[in-house]
C-alpha positions in Angstrom: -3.5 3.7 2.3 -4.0 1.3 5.1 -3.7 -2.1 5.4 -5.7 -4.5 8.2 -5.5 -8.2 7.1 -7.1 -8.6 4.4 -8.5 -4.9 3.8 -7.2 -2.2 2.2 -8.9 1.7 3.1 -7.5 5.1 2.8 -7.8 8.2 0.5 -7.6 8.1 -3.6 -5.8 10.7 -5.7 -5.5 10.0 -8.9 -7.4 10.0 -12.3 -9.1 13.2 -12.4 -10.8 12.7 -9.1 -10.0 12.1 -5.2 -12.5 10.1 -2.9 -12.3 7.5 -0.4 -10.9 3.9 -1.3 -12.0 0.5 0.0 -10.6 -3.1 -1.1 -8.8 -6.5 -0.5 -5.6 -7.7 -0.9 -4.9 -11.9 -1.2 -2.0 -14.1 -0.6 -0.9 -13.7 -4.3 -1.1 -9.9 -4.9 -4.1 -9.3 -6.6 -5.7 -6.1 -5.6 -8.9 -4.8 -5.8 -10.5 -1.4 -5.1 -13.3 0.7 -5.2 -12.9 4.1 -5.5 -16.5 6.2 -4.1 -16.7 9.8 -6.1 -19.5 11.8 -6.9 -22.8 10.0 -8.1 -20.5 6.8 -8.7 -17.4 4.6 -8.4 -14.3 3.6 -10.3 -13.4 -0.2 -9.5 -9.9 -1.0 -9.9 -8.5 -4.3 -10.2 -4.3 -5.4 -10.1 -1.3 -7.0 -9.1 1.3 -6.3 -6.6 5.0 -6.1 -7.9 7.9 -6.7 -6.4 9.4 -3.6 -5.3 5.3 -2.3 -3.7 4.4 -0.9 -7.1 1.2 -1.9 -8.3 -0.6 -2.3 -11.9 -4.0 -3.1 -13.8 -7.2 -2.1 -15.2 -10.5 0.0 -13.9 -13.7 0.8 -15.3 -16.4 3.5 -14.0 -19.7 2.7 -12.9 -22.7 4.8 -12.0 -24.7 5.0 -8.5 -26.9 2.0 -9.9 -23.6 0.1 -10.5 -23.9 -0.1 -14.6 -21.0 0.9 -16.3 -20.3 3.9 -17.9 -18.0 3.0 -20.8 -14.9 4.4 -18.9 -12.0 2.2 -18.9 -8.1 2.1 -19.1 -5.3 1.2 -17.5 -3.3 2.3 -13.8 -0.4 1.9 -12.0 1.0 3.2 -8.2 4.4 3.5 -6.7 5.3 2.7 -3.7 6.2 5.5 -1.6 10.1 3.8 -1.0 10.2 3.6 -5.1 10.4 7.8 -5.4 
């Protein structure tokens, strides 16, 4: 994952599925990503914690955007936190 300002890129393992990542990061730590894979996305939304690790919630959408009824919960680790 890479940082630049504002913008977050950089690969996505996790949840089943791997695919490329793109989102934003503000002042206060909320994160938000989308995740491209297959025929659609998974959009993830969270908060940074102290210590790097981050947690929230993401849903699955198809290639017309409409969501797929695929929902739950995530967290990451920082690298520094293994």
């Amino acid at each position: 994952m890479r940082q630049d300002g504002k913008s977050i890129s950089g690969n996505f393992q996790g949840l089943g599925m791997v695919g490329s990542l793109t989102g934003t990061v503000n002042s206060s730590g909320r994160v938000h990503f989308i995740v491209k894979h297959g025929a659609g996305s998974l959009i993830l939304d969270g908060e940074i914690r102290i210590g790097g690790d981050i947690e929230g919630t993401f849903y699955a959408v198809d290639k017309q955007g409409q969501n797929i009824a695929e929902y739950g919960l995530w967290s990451a680790r920082s690298a520094s936190s293994w």
